[in-house]
KETI-821202 format. One record per atom (N, C-alpha, C): residue number from 1; x, y, z; residue in one letter; atom name; chain. Coordinates in nm, 2 decimals. Layout:
! KETI-821202
n|c1|c2|c3|res|atom|chain
NUM|X|Y|Z|A|CA|A
...
! end
This chain:
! KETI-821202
n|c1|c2|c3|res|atom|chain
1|1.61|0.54|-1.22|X|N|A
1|1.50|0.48|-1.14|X|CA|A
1|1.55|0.34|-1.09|X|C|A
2|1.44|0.28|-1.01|X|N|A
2|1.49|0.17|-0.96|X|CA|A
2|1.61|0.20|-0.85|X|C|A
3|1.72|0.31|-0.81|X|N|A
3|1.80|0.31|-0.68|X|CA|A
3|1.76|0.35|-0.57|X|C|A
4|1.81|0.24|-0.49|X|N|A
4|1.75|0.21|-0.35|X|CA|A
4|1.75|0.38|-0.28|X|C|A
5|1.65|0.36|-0.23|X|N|A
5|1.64|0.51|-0.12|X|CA|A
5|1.66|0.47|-0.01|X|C|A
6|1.76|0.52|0.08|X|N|A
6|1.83|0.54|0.22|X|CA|A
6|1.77|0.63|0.27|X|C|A
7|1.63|0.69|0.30|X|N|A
7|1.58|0.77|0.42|X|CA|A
7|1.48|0.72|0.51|X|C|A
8|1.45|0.78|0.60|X|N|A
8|1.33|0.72|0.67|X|CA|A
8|1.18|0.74|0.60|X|C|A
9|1.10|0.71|0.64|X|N|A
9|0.96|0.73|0.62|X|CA|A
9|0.94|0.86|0.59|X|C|A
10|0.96|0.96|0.70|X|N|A
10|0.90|1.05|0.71|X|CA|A
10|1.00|1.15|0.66|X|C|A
11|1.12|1.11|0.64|X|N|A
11|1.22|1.19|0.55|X|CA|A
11|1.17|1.20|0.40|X|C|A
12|1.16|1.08|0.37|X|N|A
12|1.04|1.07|0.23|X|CA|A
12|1.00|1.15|0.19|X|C|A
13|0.89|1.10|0.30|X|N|A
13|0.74|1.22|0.31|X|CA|A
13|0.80|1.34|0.27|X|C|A
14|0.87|1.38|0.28|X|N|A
14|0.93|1.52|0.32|X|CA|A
14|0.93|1.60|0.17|X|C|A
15|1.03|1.47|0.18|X|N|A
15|1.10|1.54|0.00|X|CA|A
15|0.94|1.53|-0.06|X|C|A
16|0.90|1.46|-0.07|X|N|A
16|0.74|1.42|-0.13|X|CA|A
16|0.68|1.58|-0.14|X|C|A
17|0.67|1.54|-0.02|X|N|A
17|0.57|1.69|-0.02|X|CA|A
17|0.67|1.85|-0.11|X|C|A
18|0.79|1.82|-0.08|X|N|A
18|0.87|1.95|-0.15|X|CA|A
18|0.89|1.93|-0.30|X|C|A
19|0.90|1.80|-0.37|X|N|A
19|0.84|1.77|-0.48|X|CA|A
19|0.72|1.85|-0.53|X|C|A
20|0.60|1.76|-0.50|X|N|A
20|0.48|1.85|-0.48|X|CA|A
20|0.47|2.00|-0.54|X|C|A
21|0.49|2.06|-0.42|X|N|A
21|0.55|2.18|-0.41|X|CA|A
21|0.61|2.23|-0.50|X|C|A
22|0.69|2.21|-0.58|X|N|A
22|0.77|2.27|-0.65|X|CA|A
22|0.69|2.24|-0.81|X|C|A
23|0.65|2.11|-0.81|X|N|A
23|0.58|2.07|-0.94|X|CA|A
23|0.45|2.16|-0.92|X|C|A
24|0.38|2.19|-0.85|X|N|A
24|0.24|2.29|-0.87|X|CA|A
24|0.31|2.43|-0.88|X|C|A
25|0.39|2.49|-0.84|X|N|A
25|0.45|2.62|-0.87|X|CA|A
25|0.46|2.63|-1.00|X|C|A
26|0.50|2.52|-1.08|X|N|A
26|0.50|2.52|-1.22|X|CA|A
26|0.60|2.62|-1.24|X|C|A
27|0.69|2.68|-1.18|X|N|A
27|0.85|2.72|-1.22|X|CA|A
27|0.94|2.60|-1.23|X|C|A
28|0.96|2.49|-1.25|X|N|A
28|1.07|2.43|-1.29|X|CA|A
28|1.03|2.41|-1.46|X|C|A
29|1.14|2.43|-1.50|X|N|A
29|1.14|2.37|-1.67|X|CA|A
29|1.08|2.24|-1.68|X|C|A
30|1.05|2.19|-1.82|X|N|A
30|0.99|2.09|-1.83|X|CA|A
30|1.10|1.95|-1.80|X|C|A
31|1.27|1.98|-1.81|X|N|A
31|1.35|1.88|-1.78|X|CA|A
31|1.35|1.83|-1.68|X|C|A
32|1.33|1.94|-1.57|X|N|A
32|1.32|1.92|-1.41|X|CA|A
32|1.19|1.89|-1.36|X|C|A
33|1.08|1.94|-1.41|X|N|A
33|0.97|1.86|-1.41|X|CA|A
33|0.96|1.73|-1.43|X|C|A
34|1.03|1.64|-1.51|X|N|A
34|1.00|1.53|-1.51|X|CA|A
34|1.09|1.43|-1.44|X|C|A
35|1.24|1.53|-1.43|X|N|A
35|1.32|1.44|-1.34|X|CA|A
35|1.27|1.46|-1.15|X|C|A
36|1.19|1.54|-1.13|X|N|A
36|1.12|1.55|-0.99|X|CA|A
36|0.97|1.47|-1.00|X|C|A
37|0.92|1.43|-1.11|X|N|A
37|0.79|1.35|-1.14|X|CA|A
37|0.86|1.22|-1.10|X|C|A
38|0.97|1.16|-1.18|X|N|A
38|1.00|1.06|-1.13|X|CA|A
38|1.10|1.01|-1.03|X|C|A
39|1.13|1.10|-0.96|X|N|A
39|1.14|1.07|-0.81|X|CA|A
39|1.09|1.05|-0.78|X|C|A
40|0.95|1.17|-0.71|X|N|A
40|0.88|1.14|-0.67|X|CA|A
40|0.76|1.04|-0.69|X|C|A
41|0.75|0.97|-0.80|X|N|A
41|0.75|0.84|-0.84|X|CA|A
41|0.83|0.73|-0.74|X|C|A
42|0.92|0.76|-0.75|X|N|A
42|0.99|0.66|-0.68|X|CA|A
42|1.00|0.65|-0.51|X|C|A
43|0.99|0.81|-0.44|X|N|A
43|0.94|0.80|-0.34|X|CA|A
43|0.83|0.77|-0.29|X|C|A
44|0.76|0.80|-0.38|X|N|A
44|0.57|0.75|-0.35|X|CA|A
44|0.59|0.60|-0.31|X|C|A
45|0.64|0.50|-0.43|X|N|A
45|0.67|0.38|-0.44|X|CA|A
45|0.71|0.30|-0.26|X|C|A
46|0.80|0.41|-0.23|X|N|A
46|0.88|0.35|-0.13|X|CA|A
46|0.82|0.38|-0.05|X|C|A
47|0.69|0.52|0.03|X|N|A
47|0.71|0.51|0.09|X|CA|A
47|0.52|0.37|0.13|X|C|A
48|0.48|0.36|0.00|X|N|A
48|0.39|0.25|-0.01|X|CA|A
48|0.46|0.14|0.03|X|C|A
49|0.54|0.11|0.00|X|N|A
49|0.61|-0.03|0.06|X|CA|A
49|0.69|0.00|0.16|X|C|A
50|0.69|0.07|0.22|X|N|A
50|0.73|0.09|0.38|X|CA|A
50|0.61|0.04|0.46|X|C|A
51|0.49|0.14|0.42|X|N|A
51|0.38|0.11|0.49|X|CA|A
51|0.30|-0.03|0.46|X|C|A
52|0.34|-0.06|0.39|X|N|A
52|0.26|-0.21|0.33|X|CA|A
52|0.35|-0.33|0.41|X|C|A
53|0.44|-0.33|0.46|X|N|A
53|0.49|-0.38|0.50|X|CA|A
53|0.54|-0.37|0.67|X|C|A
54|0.49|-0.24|0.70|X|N|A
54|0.42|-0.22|0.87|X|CA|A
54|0.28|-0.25|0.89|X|C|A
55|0.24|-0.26|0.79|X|N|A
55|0.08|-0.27|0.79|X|CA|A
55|0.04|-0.42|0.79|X|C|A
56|0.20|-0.55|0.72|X|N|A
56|0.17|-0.68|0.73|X|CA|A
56|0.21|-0.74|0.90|X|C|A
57|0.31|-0.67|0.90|X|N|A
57|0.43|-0.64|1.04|X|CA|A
57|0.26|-0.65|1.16|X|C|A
58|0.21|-0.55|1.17|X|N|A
58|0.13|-0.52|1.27|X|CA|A
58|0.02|-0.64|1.26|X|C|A
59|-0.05|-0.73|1.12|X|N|A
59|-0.14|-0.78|1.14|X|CA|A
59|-0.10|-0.94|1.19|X|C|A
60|0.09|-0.95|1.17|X|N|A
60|0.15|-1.06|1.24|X|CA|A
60|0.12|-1.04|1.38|X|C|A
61|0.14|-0.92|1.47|X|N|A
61|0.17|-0.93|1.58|X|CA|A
61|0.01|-0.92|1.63|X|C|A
62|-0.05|-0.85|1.55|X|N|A
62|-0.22|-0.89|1.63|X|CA|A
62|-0.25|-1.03|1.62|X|C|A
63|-0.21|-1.10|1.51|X|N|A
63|-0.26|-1.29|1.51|X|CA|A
63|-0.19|-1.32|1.65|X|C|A
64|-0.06|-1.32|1.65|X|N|A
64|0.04|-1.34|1.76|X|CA|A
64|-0.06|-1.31|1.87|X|C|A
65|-0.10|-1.20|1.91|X|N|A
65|-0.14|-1.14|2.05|X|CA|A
65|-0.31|-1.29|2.04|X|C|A
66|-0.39|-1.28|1.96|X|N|A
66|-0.52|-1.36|1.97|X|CA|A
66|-0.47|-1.50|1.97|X|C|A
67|-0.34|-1.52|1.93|X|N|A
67|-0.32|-1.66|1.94|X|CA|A
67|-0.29|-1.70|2.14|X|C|A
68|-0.20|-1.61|2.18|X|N|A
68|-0.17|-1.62|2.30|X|CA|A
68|-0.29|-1.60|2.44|X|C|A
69|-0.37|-1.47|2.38|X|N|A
69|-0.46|-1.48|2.43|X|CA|A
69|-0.59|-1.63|2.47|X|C|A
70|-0.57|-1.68|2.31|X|N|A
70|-0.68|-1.79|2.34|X|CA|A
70|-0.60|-1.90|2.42|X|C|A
71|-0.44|-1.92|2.43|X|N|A
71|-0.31|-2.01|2.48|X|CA|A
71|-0.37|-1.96|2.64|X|C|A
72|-0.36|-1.88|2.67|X|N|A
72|-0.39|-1.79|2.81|X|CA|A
72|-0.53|-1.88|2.89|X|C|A
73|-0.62|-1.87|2.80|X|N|A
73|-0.75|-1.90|2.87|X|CA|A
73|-0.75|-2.00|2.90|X|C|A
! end
């Protein structure tokens, strides 16, 4: 745990969801169950701080836009 993930967002997503997927089929062993629990632990993680961090990204550039706007008038 804890190593950096190299995919995009929605590459994540991806595996996330095929995680998922595989853990409700309840065919993997209990070893593989838990080493795909925490991945996907760790993907969840990442892709929350992806989005938490477009989510601060975007509420910079709305201040930015209402600061210029009131600069404008």
């Amino acid at each position: 745990m804890g190593e950096k993930i190299d995919l995009t967002y929605e590459q994540a997503v991806a595996e996330l969801e095929e995680i998922i997927g595989k853990l409700e089929s309840g065919e993997a062993s209990l070893d593989d169950s838990i080493s795909l629990y925490s991945r996907g632990m760790e993907l969840s993680k990442f892709c929350k701080d992806k989005l938490d961090a477009i989510e601060k990204k975007i509420s910079l550039l709305a201040e930015d836009g209402k600061n210029e706007t009131t600069f404008a008038e």
